[in-house]
Structure formats: C-alpha cells, structure tokens
N, C-alpha and C positions, 0 to 999 in steps of 0.2 A: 569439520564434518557438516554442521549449518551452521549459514551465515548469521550473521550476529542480529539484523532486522526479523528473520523468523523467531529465532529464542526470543527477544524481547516481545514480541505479537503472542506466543506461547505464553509465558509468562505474565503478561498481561492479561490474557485469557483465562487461566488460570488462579489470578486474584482479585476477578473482579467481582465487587461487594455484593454479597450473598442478596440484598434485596434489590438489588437492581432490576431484576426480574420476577413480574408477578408471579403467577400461575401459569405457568407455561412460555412459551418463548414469544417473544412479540419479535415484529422488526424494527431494527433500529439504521441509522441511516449512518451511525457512527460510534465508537465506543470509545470511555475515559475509565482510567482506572479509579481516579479518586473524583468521587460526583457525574456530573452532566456536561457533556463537552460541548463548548463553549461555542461553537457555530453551529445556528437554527439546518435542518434539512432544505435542500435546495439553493446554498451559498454557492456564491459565482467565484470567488476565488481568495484564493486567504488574504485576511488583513495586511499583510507585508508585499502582496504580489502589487508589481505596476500593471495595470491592464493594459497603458499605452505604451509600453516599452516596445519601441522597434523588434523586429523581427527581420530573421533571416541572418545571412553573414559567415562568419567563419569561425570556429573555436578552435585554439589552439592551446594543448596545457604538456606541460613538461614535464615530465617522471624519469627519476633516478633509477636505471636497472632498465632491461628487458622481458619481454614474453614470449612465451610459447603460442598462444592463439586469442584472437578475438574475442573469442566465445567465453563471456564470463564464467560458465557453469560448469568449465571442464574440470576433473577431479586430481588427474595427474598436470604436471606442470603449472607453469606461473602463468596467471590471466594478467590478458590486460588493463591497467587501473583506471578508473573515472568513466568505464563503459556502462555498467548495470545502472547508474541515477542518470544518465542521458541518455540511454539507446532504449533502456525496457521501462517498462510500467509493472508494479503489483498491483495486487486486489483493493488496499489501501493505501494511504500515504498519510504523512507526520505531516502534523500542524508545527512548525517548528516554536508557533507563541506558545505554545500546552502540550506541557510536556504529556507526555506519558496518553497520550489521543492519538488514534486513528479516524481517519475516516475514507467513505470509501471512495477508489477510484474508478478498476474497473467494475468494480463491485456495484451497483446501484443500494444495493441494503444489503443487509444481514440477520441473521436470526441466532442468538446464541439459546441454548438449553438453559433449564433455571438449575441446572446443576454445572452448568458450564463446561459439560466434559463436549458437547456434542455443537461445534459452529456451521452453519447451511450461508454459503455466498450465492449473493441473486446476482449476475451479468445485467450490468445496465446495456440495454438494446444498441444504445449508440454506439456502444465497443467496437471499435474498428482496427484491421491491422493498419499498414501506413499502404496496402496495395489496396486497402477498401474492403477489402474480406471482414466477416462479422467474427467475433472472438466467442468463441463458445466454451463450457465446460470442461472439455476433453485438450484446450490450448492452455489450461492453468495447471492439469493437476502433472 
C-alpha cells in the first residue's frame, strides 16, 4: 500500500525527540532521529560520493521476472525494478553513513511542528525537471 521509504520518513517523523524543537517550528535543513544530523546545512555532497566520478555512459542491470509498466507508481501489476532510486528524486534522501537521517533534496528546508503531527516542505528554487521546468508543490503532492 506505501512503500516502505514513506513509512520509515513517517515513522521517523513521528519519534522524533520531543525537545528537538523549541517553541514552535523552526527550519531545519535536515532531520535525525537520534540527535543532530551529522552534515552542517549547505554540504555539497555526502562523504562517500566521488565528485570526480565520470559521467555519462550506459547502465545496464539484470532482473529476474517481467513487468507490466515503467511507471513505478502503478497500483495493479508488477513495476519495473531499479527505476524509482535512478529515474525520480523525493523531497529527501538517506545519508547512507547515518542511519536513520534525512535530508533534504528537493526540498531546500523544512519545518516540523513541535508536536510533530504537522511537516511544511519549502521547494528549493533550483528544482528542475530534466526538460528545465521549475518543480512546484502541486508536482510532489
């Protein structure tokens, strides 16, 4: 019914430590379940990434079974595997060094409620589709 990256974002949402937030909601540029997540606002790219890694070329991966369509998000039938973490982007992404962190992608910040029922994502401006188009609110929900 959801995929298993939403529930844990939920879930996460949902226990994150009651004084994390003061008096109201501040923004934050990324959220940890346990403490303060471990890359300052403004990082260029996570500690594991090559920045000089060539680019371009061909991917090619092999899956056992067939599908019914492209399109990760169809409800009936079998999607195609290894499409949704190379073809889309979410709001956030995993640091894979730390565990249990988000932070954000398209998202530029975030604002959680200090009761934490209530999350507001800001669109970072640069958001782009890959035709150039700007990615707006009404493209996530």
């Amino acid at each position: 019914m959801f995929s298993l990256p939403f529930v844990l974002f939920l879930a996460l949402i949902l226990m994150w430590p009651a004084g994390a937030q003061a008096a109201g909601a501040r923004p934050v540029h990324a959220i940890a379940m346990h403490g303060k997540p471990a890359l300052a606002a403004g990082f260029s790219q996570f500690p594991y990434v090559n920045g000089d890694a060539p680019q371009g070329g061909v991917l090619r991966q092999g899956v056992t079974g067939s599908f019914d369509s492209l399109n990760p998000f169809i409800i009936k039938g079998e999607k195609a595997r290894g499409l949704y973490g190379n073809v889309f982007q979410g709001l956030m992404a995993r640091n894979y060094d730390e565990p249990f962190s988000l932070y954000g992608l398209i998202a530029k910040r975030l604002d959680v409620s200090q009761d934490r029922r209530k999350v507001t994502f800001f669109i970072d401006p640069r958001a782009r589709f890959s035709d150039g188009s700007k990615i707006s609110a009404s493209d996530v929900l």
